[in-house]
C-alpha positions, 0 to 999 in steps of 0.5 A, spaced: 618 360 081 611 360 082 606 367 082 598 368 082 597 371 075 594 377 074 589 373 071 587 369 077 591 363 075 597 361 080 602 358 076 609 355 076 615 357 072 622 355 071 627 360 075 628 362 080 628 368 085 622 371 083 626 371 075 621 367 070 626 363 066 621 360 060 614 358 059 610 355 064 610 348 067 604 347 071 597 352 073 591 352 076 588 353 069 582 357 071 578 361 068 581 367 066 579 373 071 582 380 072 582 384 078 587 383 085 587 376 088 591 373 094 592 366 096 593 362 102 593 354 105 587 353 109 587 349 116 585 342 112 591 343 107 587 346 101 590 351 096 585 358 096 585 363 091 581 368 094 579 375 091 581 381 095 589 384 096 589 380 103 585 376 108 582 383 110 580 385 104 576 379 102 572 379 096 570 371 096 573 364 094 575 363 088 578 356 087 580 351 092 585 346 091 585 340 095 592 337 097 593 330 093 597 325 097 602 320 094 601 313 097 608 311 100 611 304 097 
């Protein structure tokens, strides 16, 4: 399961249907920042965590994750 922290960090979790099942797996790592954000995947592929409580609300970038691509063998 996957959730934006409440410290703008997105993380991944084990579990599932929104039930967190032990410690995280992977995140973002950012810089601590509280307050209310939203993320969205923009038209290039890349991950956005913006401030704001959505797309009309927006308060600014936060972060932007650009996809990484695995070369087929």
């Amino acid at each position: 399961m996957s959730c934006l922290q409440s410290d703008s960090n997105l993380a991944v979790f084990p579990g599932s249907s929104g039930t967190q099942e032990g410690e995280v797996l992977w995140s973002t790592k950012s810089r601590p920042v509280q307050g209310v954000f939203y993320m969205e995947i923009q038209d290039d592929g890349k991950l956005a965590i913006y401030r704001g409580s959505g797309p009309e609300d927006n308060l600014g970038l936060l972060r932007r994750m650009r996809p990484r691509y695995v070369p087929k063998k």
